[in-house]
MDAnalysis code that builds the backbone (N, CA, C; Angstrom):
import MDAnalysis as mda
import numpy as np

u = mda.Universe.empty(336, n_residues=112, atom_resindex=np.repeat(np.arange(112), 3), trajectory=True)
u.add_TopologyAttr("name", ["N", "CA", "C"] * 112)
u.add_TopologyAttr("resid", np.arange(1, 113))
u.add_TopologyAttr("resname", ["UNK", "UNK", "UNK", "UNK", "UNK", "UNK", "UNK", "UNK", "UNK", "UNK", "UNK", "UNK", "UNK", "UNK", "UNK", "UNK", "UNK", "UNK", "UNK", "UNK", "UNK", "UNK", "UNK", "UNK", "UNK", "UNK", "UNK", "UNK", "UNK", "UNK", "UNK", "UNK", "UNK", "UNK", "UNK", "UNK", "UNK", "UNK", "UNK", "UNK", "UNK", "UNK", "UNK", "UNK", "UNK", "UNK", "UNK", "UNK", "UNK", "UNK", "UNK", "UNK", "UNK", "UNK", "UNK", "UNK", "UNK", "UNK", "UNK", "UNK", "UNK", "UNK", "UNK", "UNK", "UNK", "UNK", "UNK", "UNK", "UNK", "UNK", "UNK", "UNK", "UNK", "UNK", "UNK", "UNK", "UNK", "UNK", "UNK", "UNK", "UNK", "UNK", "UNK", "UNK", "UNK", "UNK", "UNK", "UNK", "UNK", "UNK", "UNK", "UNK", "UNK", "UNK", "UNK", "UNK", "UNK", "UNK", "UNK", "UNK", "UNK", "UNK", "UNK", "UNK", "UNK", "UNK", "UNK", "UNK", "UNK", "UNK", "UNK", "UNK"])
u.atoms.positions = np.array([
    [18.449, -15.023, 9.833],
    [17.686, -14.186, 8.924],
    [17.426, -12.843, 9.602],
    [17.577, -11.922, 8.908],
    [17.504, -10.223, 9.424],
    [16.001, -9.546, 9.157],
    [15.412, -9.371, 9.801],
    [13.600, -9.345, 9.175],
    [14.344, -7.490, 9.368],
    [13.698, -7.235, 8.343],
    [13.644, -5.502, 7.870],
    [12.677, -4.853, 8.736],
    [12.907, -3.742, 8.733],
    [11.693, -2.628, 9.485],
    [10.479, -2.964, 8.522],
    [9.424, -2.481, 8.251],
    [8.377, -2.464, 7.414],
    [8.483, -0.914, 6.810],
    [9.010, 0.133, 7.245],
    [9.131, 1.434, 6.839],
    [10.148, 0.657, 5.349],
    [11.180, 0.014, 5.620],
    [11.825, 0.070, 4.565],
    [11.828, -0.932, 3.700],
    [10.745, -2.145, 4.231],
    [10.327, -2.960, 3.315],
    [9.137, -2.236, 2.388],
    [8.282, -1.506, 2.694],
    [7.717, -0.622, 1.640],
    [8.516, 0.220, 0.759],
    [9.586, 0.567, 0.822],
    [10.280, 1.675, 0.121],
    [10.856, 0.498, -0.725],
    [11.375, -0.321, -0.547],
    [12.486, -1.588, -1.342],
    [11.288, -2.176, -1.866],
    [10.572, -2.554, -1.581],
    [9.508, -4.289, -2.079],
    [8.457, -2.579, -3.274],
    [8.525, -1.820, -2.481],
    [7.690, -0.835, -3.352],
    [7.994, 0.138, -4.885],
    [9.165, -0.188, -4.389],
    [10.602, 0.369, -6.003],
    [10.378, -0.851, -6.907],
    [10.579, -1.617, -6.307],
    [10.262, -3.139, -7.359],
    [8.803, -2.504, -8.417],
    [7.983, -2.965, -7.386],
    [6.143, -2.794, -7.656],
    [6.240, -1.654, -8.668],
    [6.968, -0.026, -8.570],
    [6.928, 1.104, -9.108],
    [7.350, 0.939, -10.241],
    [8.506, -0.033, -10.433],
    [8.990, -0.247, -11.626],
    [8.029, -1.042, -12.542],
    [7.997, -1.944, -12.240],
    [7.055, -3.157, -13.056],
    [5.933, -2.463, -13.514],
    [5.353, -1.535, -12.323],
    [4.123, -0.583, -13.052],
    [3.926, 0.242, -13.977],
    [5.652, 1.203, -13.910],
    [5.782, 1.722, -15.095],
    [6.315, 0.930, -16.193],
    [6.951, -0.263, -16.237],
    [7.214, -0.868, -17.214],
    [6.032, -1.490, -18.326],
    [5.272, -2.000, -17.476],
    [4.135, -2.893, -17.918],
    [2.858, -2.418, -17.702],
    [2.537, -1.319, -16.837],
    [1.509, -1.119, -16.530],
    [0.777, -1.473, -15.254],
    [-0.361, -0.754, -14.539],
    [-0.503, -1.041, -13.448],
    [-1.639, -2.381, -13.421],
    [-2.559, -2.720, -14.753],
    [-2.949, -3.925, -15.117],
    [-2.056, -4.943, -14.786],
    [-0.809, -5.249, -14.690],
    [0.515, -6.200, -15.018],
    [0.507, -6.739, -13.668],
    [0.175, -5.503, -12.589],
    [0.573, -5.744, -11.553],
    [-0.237, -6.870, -10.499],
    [0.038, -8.266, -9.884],
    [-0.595, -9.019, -8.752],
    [-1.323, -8.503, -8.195],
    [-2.518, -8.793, -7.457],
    [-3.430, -8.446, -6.732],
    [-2.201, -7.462, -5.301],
    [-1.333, -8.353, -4.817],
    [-0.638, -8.083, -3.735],
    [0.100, -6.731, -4.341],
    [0.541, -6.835, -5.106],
    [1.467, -5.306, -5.407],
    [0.363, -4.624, -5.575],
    [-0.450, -4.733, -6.327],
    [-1.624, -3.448, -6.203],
    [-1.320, -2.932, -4.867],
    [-1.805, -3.945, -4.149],
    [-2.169, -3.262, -2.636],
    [-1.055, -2.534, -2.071],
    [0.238, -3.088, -1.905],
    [1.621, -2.394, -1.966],
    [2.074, -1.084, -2.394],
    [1.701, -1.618, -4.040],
    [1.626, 0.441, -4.799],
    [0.253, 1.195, -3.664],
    [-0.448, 0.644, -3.489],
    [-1.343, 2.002, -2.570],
    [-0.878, 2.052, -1.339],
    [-0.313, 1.328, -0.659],
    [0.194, 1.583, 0.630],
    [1.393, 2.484, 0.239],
    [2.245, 2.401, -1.053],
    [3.592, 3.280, -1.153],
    [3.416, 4.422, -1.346],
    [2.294, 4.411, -2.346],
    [1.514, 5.915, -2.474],
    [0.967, 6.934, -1.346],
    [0.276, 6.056, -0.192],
    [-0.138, 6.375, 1.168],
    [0.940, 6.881, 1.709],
    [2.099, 5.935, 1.883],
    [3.143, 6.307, 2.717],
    [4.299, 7.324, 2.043],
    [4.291, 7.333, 0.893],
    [4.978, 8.275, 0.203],
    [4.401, 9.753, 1.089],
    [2.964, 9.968, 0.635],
    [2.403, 11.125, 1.327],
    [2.562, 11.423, 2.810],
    [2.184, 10.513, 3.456],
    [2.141, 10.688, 4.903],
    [3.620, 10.647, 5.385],
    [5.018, 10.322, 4.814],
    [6.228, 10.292, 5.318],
    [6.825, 11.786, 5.040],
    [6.784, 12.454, 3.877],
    [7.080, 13.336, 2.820],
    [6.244, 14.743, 3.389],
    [5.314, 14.570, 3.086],
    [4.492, 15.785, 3.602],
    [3.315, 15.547, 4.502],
    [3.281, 14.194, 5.333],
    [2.163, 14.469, 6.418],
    [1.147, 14.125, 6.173],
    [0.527, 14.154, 4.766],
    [-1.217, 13.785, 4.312],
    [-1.017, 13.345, 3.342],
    [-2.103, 13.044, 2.913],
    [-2.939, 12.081, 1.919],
    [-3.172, 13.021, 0.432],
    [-3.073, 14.078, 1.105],
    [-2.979, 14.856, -0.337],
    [-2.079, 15.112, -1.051],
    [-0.928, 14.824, -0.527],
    [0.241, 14.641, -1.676],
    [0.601, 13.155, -2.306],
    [-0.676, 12.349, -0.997],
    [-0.861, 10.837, -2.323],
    [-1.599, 11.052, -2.882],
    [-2.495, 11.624, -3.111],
    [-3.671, 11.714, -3.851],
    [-2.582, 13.017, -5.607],
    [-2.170, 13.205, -5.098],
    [-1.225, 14.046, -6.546],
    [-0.286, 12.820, -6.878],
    [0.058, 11.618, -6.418],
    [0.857, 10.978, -7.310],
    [0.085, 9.635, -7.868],
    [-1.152, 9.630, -7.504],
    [-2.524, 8.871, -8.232],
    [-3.400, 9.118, -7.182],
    [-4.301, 9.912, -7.944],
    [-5.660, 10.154, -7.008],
    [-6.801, 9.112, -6.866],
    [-6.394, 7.543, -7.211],
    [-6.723, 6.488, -7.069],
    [-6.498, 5.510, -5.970],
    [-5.780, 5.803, -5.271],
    [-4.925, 5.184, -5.058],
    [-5.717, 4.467, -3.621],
    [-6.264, 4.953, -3.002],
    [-7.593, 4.355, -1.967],
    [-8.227, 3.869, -2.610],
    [-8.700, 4.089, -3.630],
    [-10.047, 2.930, -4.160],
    [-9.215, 1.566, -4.792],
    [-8.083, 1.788, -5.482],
    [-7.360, 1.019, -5.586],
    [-6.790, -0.068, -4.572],
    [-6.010, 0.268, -3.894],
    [-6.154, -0.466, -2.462],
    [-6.917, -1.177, -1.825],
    [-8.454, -0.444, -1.781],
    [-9.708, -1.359, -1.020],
    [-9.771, -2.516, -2.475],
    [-10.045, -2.109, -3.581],
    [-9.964, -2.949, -4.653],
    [-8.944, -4.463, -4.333],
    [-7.954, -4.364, -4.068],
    [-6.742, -4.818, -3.832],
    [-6.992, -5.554, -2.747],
    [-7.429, -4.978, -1.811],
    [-6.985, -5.679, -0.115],
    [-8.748, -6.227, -0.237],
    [-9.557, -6.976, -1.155],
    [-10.762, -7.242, -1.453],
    [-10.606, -8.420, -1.941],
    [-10.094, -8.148, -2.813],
    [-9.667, -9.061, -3.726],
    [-8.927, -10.482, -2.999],
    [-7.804, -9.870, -1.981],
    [-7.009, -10.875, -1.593],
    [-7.782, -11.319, -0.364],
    [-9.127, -10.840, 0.422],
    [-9.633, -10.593, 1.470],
    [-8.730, -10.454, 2.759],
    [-7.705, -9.440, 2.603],
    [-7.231, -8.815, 3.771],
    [-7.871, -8.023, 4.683],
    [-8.299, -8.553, 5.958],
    [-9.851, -7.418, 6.520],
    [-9.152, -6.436, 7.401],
    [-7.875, -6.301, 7.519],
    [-7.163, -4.787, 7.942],
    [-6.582, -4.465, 7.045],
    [-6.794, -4.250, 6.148],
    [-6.278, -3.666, 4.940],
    [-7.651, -3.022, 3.867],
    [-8.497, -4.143, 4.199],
    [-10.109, -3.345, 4.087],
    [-10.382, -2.606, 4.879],
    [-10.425, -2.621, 5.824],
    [-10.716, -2.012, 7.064],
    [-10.101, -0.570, 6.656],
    [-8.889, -0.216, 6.723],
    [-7.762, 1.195, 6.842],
    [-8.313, 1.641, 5.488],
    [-8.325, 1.172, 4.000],
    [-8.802, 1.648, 2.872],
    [-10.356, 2.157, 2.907],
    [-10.977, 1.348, 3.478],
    [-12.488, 2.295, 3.542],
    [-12.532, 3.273, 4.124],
    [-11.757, 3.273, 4.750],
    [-11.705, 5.112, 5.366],
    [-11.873, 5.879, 5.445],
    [-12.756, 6.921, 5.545],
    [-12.152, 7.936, 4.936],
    [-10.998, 8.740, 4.996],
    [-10.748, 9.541, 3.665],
    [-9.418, 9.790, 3.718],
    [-8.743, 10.279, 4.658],
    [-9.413, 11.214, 5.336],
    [-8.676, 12.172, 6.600],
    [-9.235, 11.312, 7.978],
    [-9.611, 10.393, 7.797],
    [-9.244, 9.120, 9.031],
    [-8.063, 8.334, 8.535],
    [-8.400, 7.969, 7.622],
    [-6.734, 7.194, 7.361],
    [-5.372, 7.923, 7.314],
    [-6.041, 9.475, 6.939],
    [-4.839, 10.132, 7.050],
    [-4.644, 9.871, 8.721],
    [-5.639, 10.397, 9.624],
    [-4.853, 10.473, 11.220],
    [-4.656, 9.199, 11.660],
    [-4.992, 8.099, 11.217],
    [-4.664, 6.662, 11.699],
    [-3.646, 6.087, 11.161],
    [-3.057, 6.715, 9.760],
    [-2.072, 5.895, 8.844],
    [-0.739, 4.976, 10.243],
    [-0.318, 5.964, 10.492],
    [1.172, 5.375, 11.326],
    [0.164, 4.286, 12.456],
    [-0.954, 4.491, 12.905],
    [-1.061, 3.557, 13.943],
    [-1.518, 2.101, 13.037],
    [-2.327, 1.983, 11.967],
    [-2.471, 1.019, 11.600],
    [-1.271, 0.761, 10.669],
    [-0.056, 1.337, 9.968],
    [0.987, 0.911, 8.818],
    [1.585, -0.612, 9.618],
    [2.002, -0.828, 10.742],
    [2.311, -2.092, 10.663],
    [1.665, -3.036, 10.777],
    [0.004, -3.155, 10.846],
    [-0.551, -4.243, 10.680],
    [-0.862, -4.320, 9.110],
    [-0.582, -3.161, 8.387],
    [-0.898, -3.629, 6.370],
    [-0.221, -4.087, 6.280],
    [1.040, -3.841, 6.730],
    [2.648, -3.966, 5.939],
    [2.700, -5.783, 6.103],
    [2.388, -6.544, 7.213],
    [2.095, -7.643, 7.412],
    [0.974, -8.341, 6.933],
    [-0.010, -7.774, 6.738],
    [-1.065, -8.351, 6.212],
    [-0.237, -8.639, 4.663],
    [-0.224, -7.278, 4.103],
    [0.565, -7.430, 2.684],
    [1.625, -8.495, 2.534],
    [2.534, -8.708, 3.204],
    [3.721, -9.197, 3.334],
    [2.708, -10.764, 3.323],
    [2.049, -11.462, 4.095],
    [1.617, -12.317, 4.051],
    [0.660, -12.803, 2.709],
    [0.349, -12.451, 2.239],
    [-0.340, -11.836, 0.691],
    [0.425, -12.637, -0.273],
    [1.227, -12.202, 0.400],
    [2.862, -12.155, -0.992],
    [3.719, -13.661, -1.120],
    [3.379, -13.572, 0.505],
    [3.820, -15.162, 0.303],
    [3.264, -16.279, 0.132],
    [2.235, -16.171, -0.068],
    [1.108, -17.104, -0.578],
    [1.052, -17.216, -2.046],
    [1.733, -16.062, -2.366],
    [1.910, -16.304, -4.323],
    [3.068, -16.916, -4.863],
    [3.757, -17.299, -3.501],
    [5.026, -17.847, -4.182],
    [4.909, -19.579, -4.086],
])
């Protein structure tokens, strides 16, 4: 078995999530993809242009959403990074992204 980077398991597992959201709505979406769409949204920004403010232009929800999300499933580093504030999570994003990406990932497999 080939375990993926987590950079590109968010971009792949997160195209899925993007779709279904626009298909159906972001109501439609599992507790776990919630959390996913806000980490893609996060990382969209912080890969692309560096901050949080160009996630915050592709849903300016998208942190409260997340803590919503990573609450719900009680992920406590994934609570933890979402309470944030924004321009802490902005300078912490890359040091904490591979402990969400796992937290999430573990999330996920519990729904199957």
């Amino acid at each position: 078995m080939i375990l993926e980077d987590n950079e590109t398991w968010v971009i792949e597992a997160g195209h899925t999530v993007l779709e279904k959201e626009a298909t159906a709505g972001f109501a439609s979406l599992e507790a776990w993809e919630r959390l996913l769409y806000s980490l893609w949204v996060a990382d969209y920004g912080m890969r692309n242009a560096g901050d949080l403010e160009t996630a915050e232009e592709v849903d300016e929800h998208f942190q409260e959403r997340g803590l919503q999300a990573a609450r719900a499933l009680a992920l406590p580093n994934c609570i933890a990074a979402f309470s944030l504030a924004t321009k802490d999570l902005e300078r912490r994003y890359f040091e904490l992204f591979d402990t969400l990406c796992e937290e999430i990932k573990g999330a996920e497999r519990r729904t199957r």
